[in-house]
C-alpha positions, 0 to 999 in steps of 0.5 A: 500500500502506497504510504501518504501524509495527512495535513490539517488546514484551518481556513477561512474563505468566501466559498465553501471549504469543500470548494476550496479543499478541491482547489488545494488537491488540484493545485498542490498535485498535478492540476494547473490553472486550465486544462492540458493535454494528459500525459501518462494518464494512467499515472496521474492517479499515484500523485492524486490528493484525496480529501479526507474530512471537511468540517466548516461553518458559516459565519453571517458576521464576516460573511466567510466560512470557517472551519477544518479540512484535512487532505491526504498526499501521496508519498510518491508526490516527494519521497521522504524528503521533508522540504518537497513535504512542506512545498507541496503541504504548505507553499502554494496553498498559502497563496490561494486567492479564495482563502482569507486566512490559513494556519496549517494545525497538523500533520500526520505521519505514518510509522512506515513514514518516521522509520525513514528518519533517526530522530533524536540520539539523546532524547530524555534518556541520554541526557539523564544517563549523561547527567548521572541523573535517574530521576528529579528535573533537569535545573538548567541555566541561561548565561546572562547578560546573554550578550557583551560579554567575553569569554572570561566572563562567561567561564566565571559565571559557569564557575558560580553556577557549576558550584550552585548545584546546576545540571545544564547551562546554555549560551543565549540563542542571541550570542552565536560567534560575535567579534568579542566572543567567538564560540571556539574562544567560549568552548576554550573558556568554558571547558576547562571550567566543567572539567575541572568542576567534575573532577573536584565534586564527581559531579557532571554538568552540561554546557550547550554552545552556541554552534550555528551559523549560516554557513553550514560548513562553519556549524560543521567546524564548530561541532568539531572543535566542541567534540574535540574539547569533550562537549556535549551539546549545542544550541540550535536555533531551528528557525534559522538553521531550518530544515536542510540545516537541520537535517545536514546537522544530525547526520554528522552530529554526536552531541546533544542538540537544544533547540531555540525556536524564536521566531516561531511567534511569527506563525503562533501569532498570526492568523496565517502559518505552521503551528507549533504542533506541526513544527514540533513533529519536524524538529524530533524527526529531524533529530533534536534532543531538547525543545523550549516550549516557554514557561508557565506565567512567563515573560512572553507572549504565549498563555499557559494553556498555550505553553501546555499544548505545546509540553504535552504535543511534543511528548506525544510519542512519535513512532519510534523516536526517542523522546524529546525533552521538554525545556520550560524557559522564558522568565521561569524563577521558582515560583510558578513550579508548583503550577508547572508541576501540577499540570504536567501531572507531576513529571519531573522529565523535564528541564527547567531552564532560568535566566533572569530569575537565576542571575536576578536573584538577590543572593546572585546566582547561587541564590537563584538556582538553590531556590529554584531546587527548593521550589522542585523539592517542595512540590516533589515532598508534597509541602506548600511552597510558602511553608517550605520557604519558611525553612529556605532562605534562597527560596524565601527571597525569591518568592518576596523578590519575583512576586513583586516583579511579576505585578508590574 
């Protein structure tokens, strides 16, 4: 049986969606806008699109329907090959003059489909086995300021967070290879700082360099050096790298990959676009490792209904991919792990991931991290955060500190 992908479509138009569904298997397949002479007729029916449902309602206010189609494509159209996916899937149905909005909810792959690719190398379990960690969630760090500052400095803030009792820390998406501070100057830096921190504790910390580029060469000889100064993962910003990228890195990557995605508030935020949930399916086939989802009550847009979509899409499994690890970030400080736990249904499979609320805390960064300890052992011990501070002085200050920030 010929193997196909199903992709979701929500739209608006002036004409029935039904309509408009035919309009996206002729155009996206092998129709054109008039009709030409059939050549190989008899084949045309392998690339044919098929309308699987049409779910659409009419709005008398704005005069347009609205509503869900989703629409099955042959595999034979493009291989296994997710840029020829997305060109026919996604590039001209955006310019379809009969539709008024277009946010593409969803694609869905079959097992046959994702055993053409090798998903993550790490996932959970081989950043946990890496860490020497079994169970609890991941504490990760942000550097900050995350830009404008050298390497040196750098090496000494991954000092005082390698003596807080920190799993994880990362460059800023921000801070790739500027002038001042080059990653292969950071990776000199920095390495020599959790090596040695390992030696004298026995405790491993994880550092992920900022190794992209445009020029995927230049990420290729970044991986390298970090390979050959013992790294162990990198920052990826999955926009920018996009899908070749994305795809040419995993074929030669041996460290973990964490993945950044700004920019994707472009899509999430419009009423034209790739959801998250689309996007989150490609990044995992594609080989990434940890994913940033944003954070409950956090500093950017998403609200926490949107932030738990997110978690709980990308821990759906994914035929036979190693799971992705979920990272909560953006202005995360301690005080909203109670809400983070609860409604992940208490995992602690999980990277929690500070910046400012580690940093910005008034007993400095070692402060920010123990308190963000404490908020996890509090709700893992099933004790009220407020009355665990009693006895936890980081924490304490962080609740007091960042509440008052959050109001304003």
């Amino acid at each position: 049986m010929m193997d196909r992908f199903e992709v979701t479509y929500l739209i608006y138009s002036f004409i029935s969606l039904a309509q408009v569904a035919e309009k996206i298997c002729n155009d996206q397949t092998t129709g054109t806008f008039t009709k030409i002479p059939d050549i190989s007729s008899g084949n045309v029916g392998c690339f044919s699109a098929e309308i699987i449902s049409v779910e659409e309602k009419f709005f008398s206010s704005i005069k347009q329907y609205c509503g869900r189609v989703v629409i099955s494509y042959p595999i034979d159209l493009c291989g296994y090959d997710l840029s020829a996916i997305f060109t026919i899937a996604c590039g001209g149905v955006s310019s379809i003059k009969v539709i008024e909005r277009l946010k593409i909810e969803d694609i869905q792959f079959t097992d046959q489909f994702i055993t053409q690719f090798q998903g993550p190398k790490f996932g959970i379990e081989g950043t946990y086995r890496k860490l020497g960690m079994s169970e609890g969630p991941v504490i990760g760090g942000i550097l900050k300021p995350n830009i404008g500052i050298t390497p040196a400095d750098s090496a000494n803030l991954v000092t005082q967070l390698a003596a807080a009792d920190i799993d994880f820390i990362k460059d800023d998406e921000k801070l790739q290879s500027p002038p001042y501070s080059h990653v292969k100057d950071r990776i000199d830096a920095i390495m020599p700082v959790i090596d040695d921190w390992q030696q004298k504790s026995g405790k491993k910390v994880i550092y992920a360099f900022n190794i992209c580029h445009s020029d995927i060469g230049e990420i290729e000889r970044n991986h390298e050096y970090l390979k050959s100064k013992g790294g162990d993962a990198a920052v990826i910003n999955v926009n920018q790298i996009g899908i070749c990228g994305l795809d040419s890195i995993n074929k030669f990557s041996d460290v973990i990959l964490h993945a950044h995605t700004n920019g994707l508030a472009f899509n999430e935020r419009s009423d034209w676009g790739i959801s998250f949930n689309v996007w989150q399916k490609v990044w995992r086939l594609l080989g990434i490792d940890h994913l940033q989802i944003n954070g409950i009550d956090g500093k950017y847009w998403q609200s926490n209904d949107s932030v738990m979509e997110a978690y709980y899409a990308m821990t759906q499994p994914l035929g036979h991919l190693s799971a992705t690890l979920p990272v909560f970030c953006s202005g995360q400080w301690g005080g909203q792990v109670p809400e983070t736990y609860n409604r992940t249904g208490k995992s602690t499979k999980l990277m929690y991931l500070g910046g400012g609320g580690i940093h910005g805390h008034p007993l400095g960064a070692q402060g920010g991290v123990k308190a963000i300890r404490q908020a996890w052992d509090s709700c893992i011990l099933d004790q009220n955060i407020h009355d665990y501070a009693v006895t936890h002085p980081e924490l304490s200050q962080a609740l007091s500190y960042f509440s008052h920030k959050a109001k304003q």
